[in-house]
N, C-alpha and C positions, 0 to 999 in steps of 0.2 A: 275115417281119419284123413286130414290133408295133407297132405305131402308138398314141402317145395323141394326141389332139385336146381341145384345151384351148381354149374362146372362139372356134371356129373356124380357130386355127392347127392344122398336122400338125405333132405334136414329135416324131420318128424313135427309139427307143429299143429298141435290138436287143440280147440278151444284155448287157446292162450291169447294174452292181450299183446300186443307190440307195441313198447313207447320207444321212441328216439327216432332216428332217421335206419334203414335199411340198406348197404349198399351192396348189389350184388355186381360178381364179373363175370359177366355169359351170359344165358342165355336160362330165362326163368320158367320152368313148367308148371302148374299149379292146375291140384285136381279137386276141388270143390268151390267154394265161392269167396272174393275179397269186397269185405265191406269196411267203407272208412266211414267215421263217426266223429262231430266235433260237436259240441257244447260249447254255450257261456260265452268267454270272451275270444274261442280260439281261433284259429285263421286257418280257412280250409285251404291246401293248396292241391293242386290235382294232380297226382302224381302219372309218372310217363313209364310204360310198361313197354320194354323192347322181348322179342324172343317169341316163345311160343305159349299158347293159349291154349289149354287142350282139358279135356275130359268134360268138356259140357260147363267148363267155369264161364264165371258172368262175372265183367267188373263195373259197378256203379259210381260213375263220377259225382265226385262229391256237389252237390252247388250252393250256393251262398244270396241269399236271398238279403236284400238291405233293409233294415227295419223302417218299418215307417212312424215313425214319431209323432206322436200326439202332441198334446200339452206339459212340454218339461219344465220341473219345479227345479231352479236351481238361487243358492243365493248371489251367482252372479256367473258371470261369463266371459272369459276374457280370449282374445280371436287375434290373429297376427295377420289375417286377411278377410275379404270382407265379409261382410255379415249384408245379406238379402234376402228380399220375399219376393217370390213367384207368383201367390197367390193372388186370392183380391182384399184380404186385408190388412195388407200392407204394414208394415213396422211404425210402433207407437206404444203407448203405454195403456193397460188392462184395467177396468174396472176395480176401481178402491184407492188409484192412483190421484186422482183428481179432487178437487173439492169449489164448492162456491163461498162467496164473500160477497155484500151487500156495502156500497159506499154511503158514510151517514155525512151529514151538515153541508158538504160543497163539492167541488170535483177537484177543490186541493186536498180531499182530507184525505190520512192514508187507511191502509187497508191491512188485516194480517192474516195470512193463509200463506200458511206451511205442507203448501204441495206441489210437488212437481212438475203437476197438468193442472187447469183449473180455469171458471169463469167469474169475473168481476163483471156485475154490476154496479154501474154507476149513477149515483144520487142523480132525484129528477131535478132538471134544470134546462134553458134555453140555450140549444144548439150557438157558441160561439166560436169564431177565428181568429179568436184570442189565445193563444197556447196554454194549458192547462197542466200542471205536475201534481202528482200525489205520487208519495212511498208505496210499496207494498212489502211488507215486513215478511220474508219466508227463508226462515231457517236452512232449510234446504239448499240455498243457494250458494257459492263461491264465487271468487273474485273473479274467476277463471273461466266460469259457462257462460250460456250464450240463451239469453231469456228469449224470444218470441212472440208479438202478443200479434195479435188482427181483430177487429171487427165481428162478430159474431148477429148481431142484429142492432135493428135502431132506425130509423126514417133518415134523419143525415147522414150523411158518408164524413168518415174522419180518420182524419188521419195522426197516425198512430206510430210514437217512436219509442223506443227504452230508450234513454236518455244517463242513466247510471248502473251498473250490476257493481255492486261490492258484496263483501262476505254476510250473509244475511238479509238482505235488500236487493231490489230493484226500484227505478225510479219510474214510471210510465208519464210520459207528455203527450197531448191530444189537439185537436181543436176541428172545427169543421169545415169543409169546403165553400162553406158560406151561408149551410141551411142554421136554422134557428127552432128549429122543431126544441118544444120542451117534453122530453122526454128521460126515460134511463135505458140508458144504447149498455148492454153488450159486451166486452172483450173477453175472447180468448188470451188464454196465454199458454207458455208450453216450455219448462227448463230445460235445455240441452249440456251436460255436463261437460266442460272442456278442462283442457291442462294445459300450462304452459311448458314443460318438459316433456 
């Protein structure tokens, strides 16, 4: 049986569980073993034992080991401070996010794909320094984000603006730094959701 002694009373405490906080005033003797135990969501804190230790007890400080998180499935996530990666693959969108699109008839013509991340290819045609606009029709967009496109492959270097984001649309302008290669270059593109409030 354990026995605490608290101010000189014996307080009998055998196999019983303790919830709440404990406070004692003196000087605590305990003659068998204290062990703290937390589960689930509880918050270990390590409690401070002043007085005496006696009869062979052992007390085991609780510790708190931090999960390491895998792959979390959540439908969203919303942070009042930043959001980063340590690692090496860096922050972006996963696999089923993206999609490709095929440009038909010109390099005005528009295009539709309704995804977030994604690659356009563009109709084959000869490298011009002529500016060049087509739509790209995607659902997903607001007036408000912030489209992204670059270059992905292609013999000429070109250069690449969004030129319009409104609700449902981007507009992409192009043209090349002067090569003339007849080809179908390439662009990435990437939505970044923004707000104006």
């Amino acid at each position: 049986m354990a026995v605490i002694s608290a101010g000189g009373a014996l307080l009998p405490y055998q196999d019983q569980e303790l919830k709440g906080n404990l406070t004692v005033d003196g000087n605590v003797t305990v003659k068998g073993k204290i062990t703290q135990t937390g589960a689930g969501g509880d918050t270990l804190i390590s409690p401070t034992i002043s007085g005496t230790v006696a009869g062979g007890a052992t007390y085991t400080a609780p510790t708190f080991t931090a999960p390491v998180l895998g792959v979390a499935t959540a439908t969203s996530v919303a942070a009042t401070g930043a959001v980063s990666s340590s690692g090496t693959a860096g922050i972006g969108y996963a696999t089923g996010a993206g999609g490709t699109i095929a440009q038909a008839s010109s390099r005005t013509t528009g295009v539709t794909l309704s995804k977030i991340s994604g690659q356009i290819t563009l109709v084959s045609a000869a490298g011009s320094a002529t500016p060049a606009t087509f739509t790209v029709t995607n659902t997903l967009v607001a007036a408000t984000d912030v489209v992204i496109v670059n270059q992905a492959s292609g013999t000429d270097l070109y250069e690449i603006f969004v030129t319009a984001v409104g609700a449902g649309s981007f507009k992409i302008t192009s043209f090349t730094t002067g090569g003339t290669t007849t080809e179908t270059p390439v662009f990435n593109f990437v939505v970044i959701k923004g707000v104006a409030a």
